[in-house]
N, C-alpha and C positions, 0 to 999 in steps of 0.2 A: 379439262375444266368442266364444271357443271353448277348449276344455279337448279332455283325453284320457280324461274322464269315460264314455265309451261303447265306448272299444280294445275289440276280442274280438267286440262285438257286430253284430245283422245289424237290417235295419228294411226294410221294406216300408211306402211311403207311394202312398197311391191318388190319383190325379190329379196327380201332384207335375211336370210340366212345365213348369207358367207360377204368377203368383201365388204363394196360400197357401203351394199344397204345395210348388210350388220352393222358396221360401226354408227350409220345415223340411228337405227333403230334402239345401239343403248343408248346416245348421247342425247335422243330423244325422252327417254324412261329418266336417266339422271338428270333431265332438266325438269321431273314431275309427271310427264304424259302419261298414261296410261296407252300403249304397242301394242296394235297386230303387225302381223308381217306375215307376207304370203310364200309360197316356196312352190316348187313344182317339183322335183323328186328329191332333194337334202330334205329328208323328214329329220333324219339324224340331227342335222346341223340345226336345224330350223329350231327343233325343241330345245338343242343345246344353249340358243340365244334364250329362249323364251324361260329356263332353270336360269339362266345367269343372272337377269332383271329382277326376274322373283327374288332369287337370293340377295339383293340387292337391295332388294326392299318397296321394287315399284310391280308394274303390273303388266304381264305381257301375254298374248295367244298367238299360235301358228293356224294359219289356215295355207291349203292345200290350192293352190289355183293358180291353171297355167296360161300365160298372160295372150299365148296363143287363142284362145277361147273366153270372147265375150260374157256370154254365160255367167261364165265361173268368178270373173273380174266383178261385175255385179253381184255375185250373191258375195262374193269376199267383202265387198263396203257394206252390204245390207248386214255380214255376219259381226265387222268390225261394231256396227252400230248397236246391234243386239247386243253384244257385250260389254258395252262400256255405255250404252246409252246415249253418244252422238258423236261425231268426227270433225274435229276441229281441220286436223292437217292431213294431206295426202302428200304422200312424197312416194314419185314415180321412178323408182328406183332400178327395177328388173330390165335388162337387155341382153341381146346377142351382137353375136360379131362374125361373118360372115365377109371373106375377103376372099377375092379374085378379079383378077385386069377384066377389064370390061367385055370381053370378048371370049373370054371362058366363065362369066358368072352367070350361074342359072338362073332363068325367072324364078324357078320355087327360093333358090338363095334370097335374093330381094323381094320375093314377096313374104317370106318367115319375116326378114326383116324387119319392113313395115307393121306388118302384125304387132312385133312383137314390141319393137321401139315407138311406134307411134300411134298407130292404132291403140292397141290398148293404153297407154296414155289418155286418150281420147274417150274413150269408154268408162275409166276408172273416176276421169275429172268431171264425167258428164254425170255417173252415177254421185259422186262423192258432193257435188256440189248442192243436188238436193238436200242436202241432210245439212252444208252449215250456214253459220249465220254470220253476222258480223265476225271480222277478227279473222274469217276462216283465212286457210294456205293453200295453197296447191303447188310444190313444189315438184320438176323434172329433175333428173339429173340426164345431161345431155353430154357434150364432150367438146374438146376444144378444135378436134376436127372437122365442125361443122362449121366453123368460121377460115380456116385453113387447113388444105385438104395437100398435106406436107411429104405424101408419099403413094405409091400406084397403091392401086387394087383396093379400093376403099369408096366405089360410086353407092354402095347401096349403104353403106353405113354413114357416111357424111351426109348422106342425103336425108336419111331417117332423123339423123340429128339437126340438120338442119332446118328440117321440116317441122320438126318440135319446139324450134325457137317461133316459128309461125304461131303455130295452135296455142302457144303461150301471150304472145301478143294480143290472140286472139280473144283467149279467156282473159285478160288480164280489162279487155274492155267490154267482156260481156258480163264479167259479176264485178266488176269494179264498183258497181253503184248500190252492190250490196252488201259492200265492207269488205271483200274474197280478195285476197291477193293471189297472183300466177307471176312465178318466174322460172329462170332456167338457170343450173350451177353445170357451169362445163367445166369438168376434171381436165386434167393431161393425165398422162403417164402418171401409173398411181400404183404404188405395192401390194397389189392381190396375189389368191392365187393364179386368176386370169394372164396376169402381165406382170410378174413379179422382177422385183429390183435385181436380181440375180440371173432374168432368162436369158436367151440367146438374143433379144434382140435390146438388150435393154443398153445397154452402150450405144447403139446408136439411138436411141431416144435422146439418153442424157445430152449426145453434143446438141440437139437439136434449142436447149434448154439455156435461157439467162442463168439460173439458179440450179446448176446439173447433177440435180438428184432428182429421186422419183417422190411423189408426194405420197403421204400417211391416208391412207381412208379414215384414221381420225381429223386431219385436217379438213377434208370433205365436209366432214360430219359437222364440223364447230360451224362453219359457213351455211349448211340447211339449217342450221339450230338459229343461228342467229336471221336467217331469213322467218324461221316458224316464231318467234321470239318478240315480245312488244318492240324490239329495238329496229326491226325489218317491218312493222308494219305500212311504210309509205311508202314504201319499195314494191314497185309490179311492171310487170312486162318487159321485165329486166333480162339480161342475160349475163351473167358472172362467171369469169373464166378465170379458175383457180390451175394453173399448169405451170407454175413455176420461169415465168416467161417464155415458154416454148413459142407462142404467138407476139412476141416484143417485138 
């Protein structure tokens, strides 16, 4: 589904090449927005989304910048804004996944981590918030393991995410007062190439599940859309867990 619920507006979505953030990045353009989307080596894939949109009829750019490096995350919102002239929405899309029992997981494991899932979050919402105004978003995508932590080897990943339900609370009461909403969409089990509905472990996901299938990264997408969306505007410091009842 798509609407003209976002004409006028701009979104910067991190990681948006493949997956997740692809799918929010067209359902963003088909709801009007004018896409960037950042990528760190899918140049391929990255431009692949950004011809689709065009052919599409909406407007899109690939920037290069890897979420490991501040730097980079800041000049991607500075370049988003040069192009399109302002940034309504950020949707912090890009993550890694780093898994070992806690007693074989490397500091550099959990510290990439952090980097990458939370820190830059932090960077991108601190950079991105200068530039909006009323109306603005700031959307995470976090995970439903931050709330239930349903299997070993998972201290640095439920923790980054859980940590991001923090920093979302956090913004959601420091630009609250200037119209900026901040919330968190925690997926389950979702059909990427990452975790696809076919892998080896994906049967044991599904019993884990009220509804035992793996969910659409179009379905992701409809849920950021409607948080970036007049209809989410009163919504902040939220945390919405889309996993098919894996947490019921």
């Amino acid at each position: 589904m798509s609407s003209n619920s976002l004409n006028g507006k701009a979104a910067l979505v991190t990681g948006g090449s493949r997956g997740i953030g692809a799918a929010i990045a067209r359902r963003l353009a088909a709801d009007g927005a004018s896409v960037a989307i950042t990528y760190v080596s899918g140049e391929a894939p990255a431009h692949a989304i950004v011809t689709e949109i065009a052919e599409s009829g909406g407007r899109a750019i690939a920037i290069r910048a890897d979420n490991r490096d501040a730097v980079a995350i800041e000049q991607a919102v500075a370049e988003a804004v040069n192009a399109f002239g302002r940034l309504d929405i950020l949707v912090n899309s890009a993550g890694i996944w780093r898994a070992a029992p806690i007693d074989t997981l490397s500091l550099a494991d959990f510290d990439e981590t952090m980097e990458v899932n939370l820190r830059a979050p932090f960077v991108a919402s601190k950079a991105a918030a200068m530039h909006m105004g009323e109306g603005g978003r700031i959307i995470s995508i976090g995970s439903n393991l931050a709330d239930r932590v349903t299997d070993t080897s998972l201290s640095a990943y439920s923790t980054s995410k859980a940590a991001l339900v923090g920093l979302t609370k956090a913004l959601a009461r420091d630009l609250g007062s200037r119209g900026i909403t901040a919330n968190v969409v925690h997926p389950g089990s979702t059909d990427t190439d990452m975790n696809p509905a076919n892998g080896p472990h994906a049967e044991h996901q599904r019993r884990k599940m009220a509804t035992p299938r793996f969910g659409k990264a179009e379905e992701i997408a409809g849920m950021v859309a409607w948080l970036a969306g007049p209809e989410g505007r009163f919504v902040t410091g939220a945390a919405l867990t889309i996993d098919g009842g894996a947490n019921a």
